[in-house]
N, CA, C and O atoms as a Tinker XYZ file with bonds, in Angstrom:
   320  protein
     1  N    -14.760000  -38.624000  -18.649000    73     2
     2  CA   -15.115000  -37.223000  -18.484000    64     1     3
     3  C    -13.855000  -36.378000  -18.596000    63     2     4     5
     4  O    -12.772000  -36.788000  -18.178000    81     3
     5  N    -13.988000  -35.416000  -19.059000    73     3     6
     6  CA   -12.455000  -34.649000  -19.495000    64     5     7
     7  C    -13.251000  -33.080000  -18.616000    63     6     8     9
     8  O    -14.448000  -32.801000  -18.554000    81     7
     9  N    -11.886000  -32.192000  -17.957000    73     7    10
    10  CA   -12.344000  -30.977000  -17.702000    64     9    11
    11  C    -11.296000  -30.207000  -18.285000    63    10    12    13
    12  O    -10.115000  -30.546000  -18.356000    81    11
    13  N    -12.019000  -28.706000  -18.871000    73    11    14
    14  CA   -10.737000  -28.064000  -19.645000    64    13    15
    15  C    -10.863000  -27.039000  -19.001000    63    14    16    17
    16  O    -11.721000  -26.156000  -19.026000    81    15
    17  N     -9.089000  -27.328000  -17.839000    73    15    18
    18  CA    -9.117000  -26.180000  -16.961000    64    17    19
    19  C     -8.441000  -24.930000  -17.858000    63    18    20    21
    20  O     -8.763000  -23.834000  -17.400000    81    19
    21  N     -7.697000  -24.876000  -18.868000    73    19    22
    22  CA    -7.148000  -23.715000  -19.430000    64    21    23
    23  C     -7.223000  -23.697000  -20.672000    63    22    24    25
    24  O     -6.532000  -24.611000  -21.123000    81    23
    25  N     -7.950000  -22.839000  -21.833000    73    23    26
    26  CA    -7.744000  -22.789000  -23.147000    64    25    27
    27  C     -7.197000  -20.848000  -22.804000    63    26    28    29
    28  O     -7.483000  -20.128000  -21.847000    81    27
    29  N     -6.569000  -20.631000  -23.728000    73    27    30
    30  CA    -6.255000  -19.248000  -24.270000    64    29    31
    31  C     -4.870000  -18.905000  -24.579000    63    30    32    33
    32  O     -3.848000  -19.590000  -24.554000    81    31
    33  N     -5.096000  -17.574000  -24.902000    73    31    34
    34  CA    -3.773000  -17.352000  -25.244000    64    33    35
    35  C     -3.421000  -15.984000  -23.848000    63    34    36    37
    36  O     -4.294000  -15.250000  -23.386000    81    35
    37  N     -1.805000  -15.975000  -23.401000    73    35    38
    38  CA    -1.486000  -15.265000  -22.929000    64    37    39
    39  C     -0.103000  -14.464000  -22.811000    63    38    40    41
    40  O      0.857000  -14.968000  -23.395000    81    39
    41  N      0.048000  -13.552000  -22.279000    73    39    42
    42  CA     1.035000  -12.854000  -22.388000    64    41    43
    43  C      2.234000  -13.417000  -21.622000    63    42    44    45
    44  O      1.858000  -14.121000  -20.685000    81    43
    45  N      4.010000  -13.289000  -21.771000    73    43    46
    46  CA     4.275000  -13.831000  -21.166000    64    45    47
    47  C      4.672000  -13.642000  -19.835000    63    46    48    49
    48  O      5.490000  -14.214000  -19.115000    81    47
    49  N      3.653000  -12.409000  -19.631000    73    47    50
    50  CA     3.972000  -12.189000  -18.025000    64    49    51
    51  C      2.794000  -13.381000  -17.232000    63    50    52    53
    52  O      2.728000  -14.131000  -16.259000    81    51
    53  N      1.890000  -12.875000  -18.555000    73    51    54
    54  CA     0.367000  -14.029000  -17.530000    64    53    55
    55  C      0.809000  -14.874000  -17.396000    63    54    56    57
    56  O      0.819000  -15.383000  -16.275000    81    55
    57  N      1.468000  -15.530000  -18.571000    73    55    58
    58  CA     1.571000  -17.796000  -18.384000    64    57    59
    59  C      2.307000  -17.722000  -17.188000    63    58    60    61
    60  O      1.859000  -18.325000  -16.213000    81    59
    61  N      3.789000  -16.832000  -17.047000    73    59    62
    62  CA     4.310000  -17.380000  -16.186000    64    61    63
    63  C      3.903000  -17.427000  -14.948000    63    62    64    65
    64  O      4.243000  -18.277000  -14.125000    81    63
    65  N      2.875000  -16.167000  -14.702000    73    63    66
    66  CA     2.202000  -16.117000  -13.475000    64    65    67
    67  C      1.380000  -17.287000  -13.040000    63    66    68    69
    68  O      1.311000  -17.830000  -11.937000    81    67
    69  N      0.663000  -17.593000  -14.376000    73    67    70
    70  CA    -0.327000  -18.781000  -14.031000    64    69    71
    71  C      0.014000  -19.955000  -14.164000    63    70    72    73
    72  O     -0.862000  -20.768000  -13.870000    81    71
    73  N      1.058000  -20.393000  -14.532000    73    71    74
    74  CA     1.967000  -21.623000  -14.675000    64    73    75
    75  C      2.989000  -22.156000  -13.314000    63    74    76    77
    76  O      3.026000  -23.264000  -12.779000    81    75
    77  N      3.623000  -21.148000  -13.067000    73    75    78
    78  CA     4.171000  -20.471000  -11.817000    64    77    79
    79  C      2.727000  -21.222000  -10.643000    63    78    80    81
    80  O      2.746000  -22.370000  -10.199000    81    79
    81  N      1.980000  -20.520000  -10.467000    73    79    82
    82  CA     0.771000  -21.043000   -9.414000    64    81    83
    83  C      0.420000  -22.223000   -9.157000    63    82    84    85
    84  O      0.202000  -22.809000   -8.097000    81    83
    85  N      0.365000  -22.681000  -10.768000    73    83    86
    86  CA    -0.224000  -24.166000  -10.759000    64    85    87
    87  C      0.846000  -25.433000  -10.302000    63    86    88    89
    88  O      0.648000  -26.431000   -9.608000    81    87
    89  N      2.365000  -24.810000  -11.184000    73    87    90
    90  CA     3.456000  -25.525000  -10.280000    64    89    91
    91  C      3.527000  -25.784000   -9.167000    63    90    92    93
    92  O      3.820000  -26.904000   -8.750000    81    91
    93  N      3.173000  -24.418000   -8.191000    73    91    94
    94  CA     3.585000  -24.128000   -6.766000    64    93    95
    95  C      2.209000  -25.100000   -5.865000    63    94    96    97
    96  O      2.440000  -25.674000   -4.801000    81    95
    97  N      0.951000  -25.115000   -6.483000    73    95    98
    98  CA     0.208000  -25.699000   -6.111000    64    97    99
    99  C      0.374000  -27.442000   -5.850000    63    98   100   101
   100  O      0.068000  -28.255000   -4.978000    81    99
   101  N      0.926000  -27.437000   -6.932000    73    99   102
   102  CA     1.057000  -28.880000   -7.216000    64   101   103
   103  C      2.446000  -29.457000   -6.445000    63   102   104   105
   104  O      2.699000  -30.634000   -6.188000    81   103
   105  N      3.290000  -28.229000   -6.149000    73   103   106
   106  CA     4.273000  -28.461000   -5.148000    64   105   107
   107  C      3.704000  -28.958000   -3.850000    63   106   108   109
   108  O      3.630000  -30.114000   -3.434000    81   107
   109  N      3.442000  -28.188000   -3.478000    73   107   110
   110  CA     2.377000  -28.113000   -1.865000    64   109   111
   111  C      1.711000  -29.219000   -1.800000    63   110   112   113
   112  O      1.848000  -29.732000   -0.689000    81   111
   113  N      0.978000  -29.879000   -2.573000    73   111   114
   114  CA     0.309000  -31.091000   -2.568000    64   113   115
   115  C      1.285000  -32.061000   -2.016000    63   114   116   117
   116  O      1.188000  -32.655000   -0.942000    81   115
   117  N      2.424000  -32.162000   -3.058000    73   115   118
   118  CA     3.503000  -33.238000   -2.743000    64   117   119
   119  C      3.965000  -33.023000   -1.909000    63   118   120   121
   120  O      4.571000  -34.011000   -1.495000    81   119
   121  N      4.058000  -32.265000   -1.360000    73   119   122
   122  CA     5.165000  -31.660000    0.176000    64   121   123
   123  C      3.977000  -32.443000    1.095000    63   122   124   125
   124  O      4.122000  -33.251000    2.012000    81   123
   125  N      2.756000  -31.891000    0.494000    73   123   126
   126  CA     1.907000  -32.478000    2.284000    64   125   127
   127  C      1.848000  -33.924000    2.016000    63   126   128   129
   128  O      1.564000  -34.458000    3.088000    81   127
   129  N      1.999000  -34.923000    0.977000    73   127   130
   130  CA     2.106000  -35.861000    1.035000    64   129   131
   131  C      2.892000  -36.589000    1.503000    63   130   132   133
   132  O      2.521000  -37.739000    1.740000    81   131
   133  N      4.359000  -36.167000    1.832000    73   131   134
   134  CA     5.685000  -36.790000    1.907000    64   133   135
   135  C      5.040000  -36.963000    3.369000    63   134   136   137
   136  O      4.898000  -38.161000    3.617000    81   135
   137  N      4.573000  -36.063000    4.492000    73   135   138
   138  CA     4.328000  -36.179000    5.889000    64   137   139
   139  C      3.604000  -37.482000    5.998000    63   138   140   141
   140  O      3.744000  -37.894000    7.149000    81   139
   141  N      2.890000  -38.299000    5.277000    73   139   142
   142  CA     1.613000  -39.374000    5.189000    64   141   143
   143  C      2.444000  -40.773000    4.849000    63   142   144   145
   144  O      2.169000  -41.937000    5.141000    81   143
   145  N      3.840000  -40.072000    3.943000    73   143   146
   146  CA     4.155000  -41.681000    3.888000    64   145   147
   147  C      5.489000  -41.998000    4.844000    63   146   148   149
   148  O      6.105000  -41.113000    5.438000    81   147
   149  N      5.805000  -43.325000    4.885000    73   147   150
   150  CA     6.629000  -43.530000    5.940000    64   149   151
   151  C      8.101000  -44.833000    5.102000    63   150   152   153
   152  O      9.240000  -45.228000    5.351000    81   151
   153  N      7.076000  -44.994000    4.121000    73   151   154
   154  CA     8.322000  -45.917000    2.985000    64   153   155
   155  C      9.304000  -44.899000    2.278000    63   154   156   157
   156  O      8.790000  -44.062000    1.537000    81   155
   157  N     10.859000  -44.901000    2.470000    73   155   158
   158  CA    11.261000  -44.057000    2.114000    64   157   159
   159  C     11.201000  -43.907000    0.619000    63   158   160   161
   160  O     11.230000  -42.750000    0.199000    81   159
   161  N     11.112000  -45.025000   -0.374000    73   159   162
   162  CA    11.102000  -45.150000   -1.815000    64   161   163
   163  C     10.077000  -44.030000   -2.451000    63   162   164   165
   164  O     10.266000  -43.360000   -3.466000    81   163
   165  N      8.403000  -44.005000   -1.161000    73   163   166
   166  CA     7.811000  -42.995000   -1.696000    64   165   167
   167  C      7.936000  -41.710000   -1.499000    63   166   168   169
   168  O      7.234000  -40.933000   -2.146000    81   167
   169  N      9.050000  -41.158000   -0.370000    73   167   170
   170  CA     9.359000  -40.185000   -0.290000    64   169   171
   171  C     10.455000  -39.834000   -1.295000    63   170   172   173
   172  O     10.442000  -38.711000   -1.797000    81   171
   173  N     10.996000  -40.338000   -1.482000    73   171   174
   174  CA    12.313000  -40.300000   -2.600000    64   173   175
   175  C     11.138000  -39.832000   -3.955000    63   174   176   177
   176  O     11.103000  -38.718000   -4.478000    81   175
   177  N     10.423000  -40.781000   -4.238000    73   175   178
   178  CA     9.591000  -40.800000   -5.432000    64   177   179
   179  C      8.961000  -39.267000   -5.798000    63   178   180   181
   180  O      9.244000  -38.687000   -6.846000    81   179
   181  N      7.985000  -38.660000   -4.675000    73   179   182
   182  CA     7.552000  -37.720000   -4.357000    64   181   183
   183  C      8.951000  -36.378000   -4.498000    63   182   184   185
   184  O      8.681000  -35.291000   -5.009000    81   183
   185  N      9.818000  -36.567000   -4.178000    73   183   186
   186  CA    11.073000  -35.992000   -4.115000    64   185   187
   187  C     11.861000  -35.427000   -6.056000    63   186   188   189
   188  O     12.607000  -34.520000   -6.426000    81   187
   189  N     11.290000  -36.332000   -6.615000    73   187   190
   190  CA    11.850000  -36.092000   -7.423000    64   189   191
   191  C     11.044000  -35.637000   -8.621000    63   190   192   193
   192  O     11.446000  -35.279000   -9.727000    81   191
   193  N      9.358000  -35.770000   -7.970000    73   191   194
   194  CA     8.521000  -35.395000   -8.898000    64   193   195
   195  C      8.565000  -33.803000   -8.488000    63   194   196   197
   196  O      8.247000  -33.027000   -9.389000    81   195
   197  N      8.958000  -33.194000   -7.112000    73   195   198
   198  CA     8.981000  -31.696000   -6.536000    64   197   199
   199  C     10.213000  -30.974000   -7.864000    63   198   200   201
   200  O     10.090000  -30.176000   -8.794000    81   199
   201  N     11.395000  -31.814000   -7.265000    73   199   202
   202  CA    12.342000  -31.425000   -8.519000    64   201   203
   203  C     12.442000  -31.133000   -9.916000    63   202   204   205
   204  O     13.119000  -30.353000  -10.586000    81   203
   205  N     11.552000  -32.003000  -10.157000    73   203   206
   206  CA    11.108000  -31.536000  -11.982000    64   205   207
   207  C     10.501000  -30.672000  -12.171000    63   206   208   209
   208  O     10.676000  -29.777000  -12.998000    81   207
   209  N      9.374000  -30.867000  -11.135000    73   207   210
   210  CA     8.670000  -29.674000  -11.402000    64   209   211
   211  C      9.080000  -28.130000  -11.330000    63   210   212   213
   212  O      8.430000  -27.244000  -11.884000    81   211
   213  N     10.386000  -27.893000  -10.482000    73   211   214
   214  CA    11.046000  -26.696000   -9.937000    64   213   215
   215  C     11.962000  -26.497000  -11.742000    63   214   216   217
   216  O     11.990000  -25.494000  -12.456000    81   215
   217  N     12.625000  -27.944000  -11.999000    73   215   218
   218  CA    13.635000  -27.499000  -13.210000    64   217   219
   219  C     12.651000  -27.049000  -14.328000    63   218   220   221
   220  O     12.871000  -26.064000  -15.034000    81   219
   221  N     11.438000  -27.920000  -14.451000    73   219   222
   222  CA    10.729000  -27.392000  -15.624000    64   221   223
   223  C     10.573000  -25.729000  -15.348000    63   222   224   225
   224  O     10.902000  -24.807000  -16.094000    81   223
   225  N     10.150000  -25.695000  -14.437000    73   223   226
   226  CA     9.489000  -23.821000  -14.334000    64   225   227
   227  C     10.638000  -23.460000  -14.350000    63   226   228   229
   228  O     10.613000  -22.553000  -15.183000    81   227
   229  N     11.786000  -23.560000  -13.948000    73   227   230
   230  CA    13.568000  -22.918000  -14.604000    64   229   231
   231  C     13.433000  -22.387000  -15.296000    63   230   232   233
   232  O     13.421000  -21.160000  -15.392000    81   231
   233  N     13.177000  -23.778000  -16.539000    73   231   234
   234  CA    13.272000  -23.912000  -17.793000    64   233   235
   235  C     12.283000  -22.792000  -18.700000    63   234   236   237
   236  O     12.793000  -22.026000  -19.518000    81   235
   237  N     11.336000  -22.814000  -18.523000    73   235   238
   238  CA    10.234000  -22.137000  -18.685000    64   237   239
   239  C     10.406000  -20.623000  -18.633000    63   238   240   241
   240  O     10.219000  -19.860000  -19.580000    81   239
   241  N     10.788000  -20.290000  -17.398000    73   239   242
   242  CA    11.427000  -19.009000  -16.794000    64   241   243
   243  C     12.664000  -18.719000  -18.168000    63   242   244   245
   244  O     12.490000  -18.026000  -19.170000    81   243
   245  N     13.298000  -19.126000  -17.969000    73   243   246
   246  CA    14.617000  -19.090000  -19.336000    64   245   247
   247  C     13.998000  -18.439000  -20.188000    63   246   248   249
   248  O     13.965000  -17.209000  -20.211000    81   247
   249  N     13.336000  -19.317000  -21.127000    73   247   250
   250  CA    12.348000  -19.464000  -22.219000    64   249   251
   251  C     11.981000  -17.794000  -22.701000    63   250   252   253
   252  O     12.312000  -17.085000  -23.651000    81   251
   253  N     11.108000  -17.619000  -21.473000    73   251   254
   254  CA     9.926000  -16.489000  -21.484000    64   253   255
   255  C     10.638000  -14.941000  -21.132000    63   254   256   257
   256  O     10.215000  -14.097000  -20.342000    81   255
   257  N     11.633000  -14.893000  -21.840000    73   255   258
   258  CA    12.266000  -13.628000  -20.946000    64   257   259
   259  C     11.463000  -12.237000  -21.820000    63   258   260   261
   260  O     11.504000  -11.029000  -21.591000    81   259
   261  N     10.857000  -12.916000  -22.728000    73   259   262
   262  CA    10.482000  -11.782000  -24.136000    64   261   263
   263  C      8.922000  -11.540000  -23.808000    63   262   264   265
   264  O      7.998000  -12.352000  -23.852000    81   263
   265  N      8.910000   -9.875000  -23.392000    73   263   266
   266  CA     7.542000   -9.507000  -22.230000    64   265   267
   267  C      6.308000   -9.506000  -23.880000    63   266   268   269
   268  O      5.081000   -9.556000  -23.802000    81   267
   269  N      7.008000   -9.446000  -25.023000    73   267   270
   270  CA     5.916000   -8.724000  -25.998000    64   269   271
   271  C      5.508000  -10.677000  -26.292000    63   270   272   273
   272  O      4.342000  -10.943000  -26.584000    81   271
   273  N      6.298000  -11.574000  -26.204000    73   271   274
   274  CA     5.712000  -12.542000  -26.649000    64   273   275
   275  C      4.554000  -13.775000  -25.860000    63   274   276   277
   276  O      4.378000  -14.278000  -24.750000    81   275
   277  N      4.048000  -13.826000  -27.040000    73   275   278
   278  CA     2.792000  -14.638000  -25.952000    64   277   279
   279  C      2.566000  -16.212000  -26.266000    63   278   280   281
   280  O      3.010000  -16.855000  -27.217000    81   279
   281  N      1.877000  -16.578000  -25.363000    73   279   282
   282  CA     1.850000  -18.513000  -25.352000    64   281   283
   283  C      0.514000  -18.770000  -24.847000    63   282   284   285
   284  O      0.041000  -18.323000  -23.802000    81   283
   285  N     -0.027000  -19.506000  -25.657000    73   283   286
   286  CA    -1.022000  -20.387000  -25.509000    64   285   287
   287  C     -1.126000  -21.503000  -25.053000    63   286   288   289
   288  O     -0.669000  -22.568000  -25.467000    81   287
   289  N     -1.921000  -21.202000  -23.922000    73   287   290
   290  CA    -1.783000  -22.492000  -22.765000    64   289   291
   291  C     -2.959000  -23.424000  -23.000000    63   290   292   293
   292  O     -3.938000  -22.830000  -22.548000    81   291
   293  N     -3.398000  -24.810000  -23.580000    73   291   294
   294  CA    -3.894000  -25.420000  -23.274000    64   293   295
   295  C     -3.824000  -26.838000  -22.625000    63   294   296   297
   296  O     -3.083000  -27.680000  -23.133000    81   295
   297  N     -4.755000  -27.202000  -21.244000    73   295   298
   298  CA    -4.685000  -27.950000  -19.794000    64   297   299
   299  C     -6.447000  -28.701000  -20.132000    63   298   300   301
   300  O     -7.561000  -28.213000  -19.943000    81   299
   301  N     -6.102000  -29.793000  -20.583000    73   299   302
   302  CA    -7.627000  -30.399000  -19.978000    64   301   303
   303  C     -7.177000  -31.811000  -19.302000    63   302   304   305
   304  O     -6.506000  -32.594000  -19.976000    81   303
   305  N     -7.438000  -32.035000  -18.367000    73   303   306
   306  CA    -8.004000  -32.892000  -17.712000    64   305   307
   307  C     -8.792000  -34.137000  -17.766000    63   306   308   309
   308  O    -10.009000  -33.984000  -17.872000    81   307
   309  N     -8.283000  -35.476000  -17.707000    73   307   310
   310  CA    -9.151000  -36.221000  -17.797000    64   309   311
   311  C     -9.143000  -37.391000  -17.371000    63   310   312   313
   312  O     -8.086000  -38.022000  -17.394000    81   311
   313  N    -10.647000  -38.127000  -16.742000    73   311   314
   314  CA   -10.575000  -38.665000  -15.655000    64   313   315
   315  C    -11.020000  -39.953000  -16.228000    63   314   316   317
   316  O    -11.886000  -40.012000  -17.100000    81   315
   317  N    -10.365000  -41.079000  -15.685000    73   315   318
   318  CA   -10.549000  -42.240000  -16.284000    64   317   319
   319  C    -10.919000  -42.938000  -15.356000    63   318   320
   320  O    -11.192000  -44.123000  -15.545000    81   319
């Protein structure tokens, strides 16, 4: 089953807004996870998936400084 959470095109104030969210979301997840485990390897693990995710949106941020240009975001999902 596949879900397609994002097709379109957007401006680059939108993506970053909505890219930005989905990062921060997906931050928060991992943060409340680190409290659940007690092996440090998976906190380390968890640790470094927070980090990428912070350099990618950097990166991203860099990228997008140009307000007239736009990006097409497509996100589907799929569950195996």
């Amino acid at each position: 089953m596949e879900f397609n959470l994002i097709n379109g095109s957007y401006t680059s104030n939108e993506a970053m807004q909505l890219i930005t969210k989905i990062a921060e979301t997906k931050i928060t997840f991992l943060e409340s996870k680190i409290s659940t485990f007690q092996n440090e390897e998976d906190i380390k693990s968890i640790e470094k998936k927070i980090i990428a995710l912070q350099q990618n949106l950097m990166a991203l941020r860099a990228e997008s400084t140009d307000p007239l240009q736009s990006f097409h975001i497509s996100c589907t999902v799929a569950f195996t």
